[in-house]
C-alpha positions as CSV (number, residue, x, y, z in Angstrom):
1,X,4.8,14.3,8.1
2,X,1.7,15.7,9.6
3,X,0.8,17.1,6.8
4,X,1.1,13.8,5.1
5,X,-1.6,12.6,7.1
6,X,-4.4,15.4,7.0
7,X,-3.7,15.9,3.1
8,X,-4.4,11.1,2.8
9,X,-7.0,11.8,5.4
10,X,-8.8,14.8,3.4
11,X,-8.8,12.8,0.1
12,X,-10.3,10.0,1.7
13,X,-13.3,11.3,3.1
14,X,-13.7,14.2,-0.4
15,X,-13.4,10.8,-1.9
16,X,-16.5,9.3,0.3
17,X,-18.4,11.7,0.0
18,X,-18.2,13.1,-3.7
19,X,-20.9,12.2,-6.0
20,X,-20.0,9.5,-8.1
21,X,-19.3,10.2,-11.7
22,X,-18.6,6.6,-12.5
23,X,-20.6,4.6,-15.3
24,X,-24.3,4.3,-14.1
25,X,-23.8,0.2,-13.9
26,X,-21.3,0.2,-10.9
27,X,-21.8,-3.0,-8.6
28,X,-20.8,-3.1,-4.9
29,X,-18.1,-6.6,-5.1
30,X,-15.1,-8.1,-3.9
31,X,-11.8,-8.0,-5.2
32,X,-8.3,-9.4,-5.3
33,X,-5.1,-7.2,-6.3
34,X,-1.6,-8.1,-6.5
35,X,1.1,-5.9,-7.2
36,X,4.8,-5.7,-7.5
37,X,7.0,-2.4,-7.0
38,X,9.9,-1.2,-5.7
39,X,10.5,-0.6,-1.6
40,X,12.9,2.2,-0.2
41,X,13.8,3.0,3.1
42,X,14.4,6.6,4.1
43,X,15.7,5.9,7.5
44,X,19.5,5.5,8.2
45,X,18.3,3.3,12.0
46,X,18.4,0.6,9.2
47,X,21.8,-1.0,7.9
48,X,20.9,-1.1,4.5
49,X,18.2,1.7,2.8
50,X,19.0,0.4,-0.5
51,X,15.8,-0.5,-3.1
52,X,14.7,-3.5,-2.8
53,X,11.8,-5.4,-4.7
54,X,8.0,-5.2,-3.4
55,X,5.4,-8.2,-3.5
56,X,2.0,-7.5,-2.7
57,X,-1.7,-8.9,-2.6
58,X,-4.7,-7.4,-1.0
59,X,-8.3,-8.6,-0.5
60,X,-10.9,-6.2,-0.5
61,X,-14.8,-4.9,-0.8
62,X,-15.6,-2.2,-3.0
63,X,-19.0,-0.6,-1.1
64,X,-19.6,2.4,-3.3
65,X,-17.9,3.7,-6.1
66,X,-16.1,6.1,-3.8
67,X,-14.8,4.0,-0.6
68,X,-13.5,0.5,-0.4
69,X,-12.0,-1.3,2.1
70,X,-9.0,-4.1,2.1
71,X,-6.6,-6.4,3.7
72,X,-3.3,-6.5,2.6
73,X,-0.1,-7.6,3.1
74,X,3.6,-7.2,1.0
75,X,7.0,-8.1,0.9
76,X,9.6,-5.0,1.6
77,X,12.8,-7.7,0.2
78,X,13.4,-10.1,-1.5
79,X,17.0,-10.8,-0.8
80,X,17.4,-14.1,1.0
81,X,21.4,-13.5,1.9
82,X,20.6,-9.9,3.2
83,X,22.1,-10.6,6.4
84,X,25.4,-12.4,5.2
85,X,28.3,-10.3,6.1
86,X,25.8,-7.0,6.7
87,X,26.9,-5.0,9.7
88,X,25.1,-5.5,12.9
89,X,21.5,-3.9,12.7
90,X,17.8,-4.2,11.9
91,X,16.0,-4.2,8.5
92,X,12.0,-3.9,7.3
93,X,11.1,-7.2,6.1
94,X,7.2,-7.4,5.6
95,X,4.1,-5.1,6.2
96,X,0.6,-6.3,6.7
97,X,-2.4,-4.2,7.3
98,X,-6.0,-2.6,6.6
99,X,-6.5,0.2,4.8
100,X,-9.6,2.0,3.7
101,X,-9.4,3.5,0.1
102,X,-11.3,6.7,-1.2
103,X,-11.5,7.0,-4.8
104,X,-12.7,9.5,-6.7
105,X,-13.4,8.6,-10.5
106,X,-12.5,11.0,-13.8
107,X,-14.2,9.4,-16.1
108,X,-15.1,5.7,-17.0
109,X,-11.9,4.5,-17.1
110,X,-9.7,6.7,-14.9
111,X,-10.0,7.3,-11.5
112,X,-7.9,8.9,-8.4
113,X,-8.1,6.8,-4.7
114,X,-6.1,7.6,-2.1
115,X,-5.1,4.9,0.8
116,X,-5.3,5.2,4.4
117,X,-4.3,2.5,7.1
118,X,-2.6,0.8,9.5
119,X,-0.3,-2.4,9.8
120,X,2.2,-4.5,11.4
121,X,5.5,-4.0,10.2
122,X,7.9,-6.8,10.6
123,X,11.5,-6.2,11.0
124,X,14.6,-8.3,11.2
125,X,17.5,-8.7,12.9
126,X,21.0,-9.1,11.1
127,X,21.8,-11.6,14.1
128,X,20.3,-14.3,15.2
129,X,21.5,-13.5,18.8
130,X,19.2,-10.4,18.4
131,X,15.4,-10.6,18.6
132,X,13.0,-9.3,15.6
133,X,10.8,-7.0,16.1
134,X,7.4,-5.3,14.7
135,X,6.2,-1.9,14.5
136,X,2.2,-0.6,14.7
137,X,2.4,1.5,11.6
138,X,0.1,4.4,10.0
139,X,0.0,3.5,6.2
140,X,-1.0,6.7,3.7
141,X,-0.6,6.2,-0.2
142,X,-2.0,7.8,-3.3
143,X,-2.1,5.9,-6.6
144,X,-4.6,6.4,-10.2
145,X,-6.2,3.4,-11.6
146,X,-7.7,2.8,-14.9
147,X,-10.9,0.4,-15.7
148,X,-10.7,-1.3,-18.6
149,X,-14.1,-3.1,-17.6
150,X,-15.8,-3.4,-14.5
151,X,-13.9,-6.5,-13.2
152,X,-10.1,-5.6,-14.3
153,X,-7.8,-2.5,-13.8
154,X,-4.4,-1.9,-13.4
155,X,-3.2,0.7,-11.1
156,X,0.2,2.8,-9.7
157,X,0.2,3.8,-6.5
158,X,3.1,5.2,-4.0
159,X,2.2,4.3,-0.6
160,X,4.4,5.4,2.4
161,X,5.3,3.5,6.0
162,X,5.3,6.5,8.3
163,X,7.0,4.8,11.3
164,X,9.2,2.5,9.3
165,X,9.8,5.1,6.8
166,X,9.5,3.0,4.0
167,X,8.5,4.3,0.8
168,X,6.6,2.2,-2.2
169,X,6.1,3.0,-5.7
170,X,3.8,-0.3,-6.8
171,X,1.9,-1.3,-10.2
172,X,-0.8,-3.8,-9.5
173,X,-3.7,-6.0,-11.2
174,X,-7.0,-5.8,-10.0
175,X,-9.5,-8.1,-10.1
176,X,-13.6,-7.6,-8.8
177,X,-16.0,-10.1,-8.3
């Protein structure tokens, strides 16, 4: 896992600080991103680790063409009678966070970022006898993107939950200002 974090931490700043190879017309902006994908939990301290379906948006500022920053925050279920029936336990319910993204273009069109962050984590109880809780959690992910212009891409991205241990394998829309 350690390794996880100096290999997200390494791209990041070779990201920041590689010249950019991007089209000469690149404008610092905002942006908005939503994306949908697929969340799996690796952990068996939850009752269920099955997949479950991922809802995302973020709201960020792209400073250079090699680091950007963002607020995010995503769903980790989406099953409203989760807790019917389940077995007595605790499961990951939504993750919100900041991240800061080094990307490292290709070409026009392609590039490579890689995600580093941290967020709150909430997680539910099966009971309702049973508080819910939230986790502080370091957020690492790697994902490509491709430009079709300089206001919308589209992007895949896995992004991993260290404490949590929740895994995400997301597609997402981009927008910039």
């Amino acid at each position: 896992m350690r390794n996880t974090y100096l290999s997200a931490a390494a791209l990041a700043l070779m990201a920041a600080s590689a010249p950019s190879m991007a089209a000469p017309g690149f404008e610092p902006g905002m942006y908005i991103d939503i994306d949908l994908g697929r969340a799996s939990v690796s952990s068996n301290k939850y009752f269920d680790n099955s997949n479950e379906l991922s809802l995302g948006g973020n709201v960020g500022y792209q400073f250079t063409p090699n680091f950007g920053f963002e607020v995010y925050s995503r769903s980790l279920h989406f099953n409203p009678f989760r807790s019917l029936g389940a077995p007595l336990g605790y499961y990951p319910e939504r993750h919100d966070g900041i991240a800061a993204l080094g990307t490292v273009p290709l070409d026009a069109h392609f590039s490579l970022f890689g995600r580093a962050g941290i967020g709150r984590t909430v997680i539910k109880s099966t009971r309702t006898s049973i508080p819910d809780r939230t986790d502080t959690d370091p957020v690492v992910g790697l994902g490509v993107r491709y430009a079709f212009n300089r206001s919308f891409s589209l992007s895949l991205e896995g992004t991993y939950l260290s404490k949590s241990e929740v895994s995400l394998i997301s597609f997402g829309a981009r927008y910039q200002f």
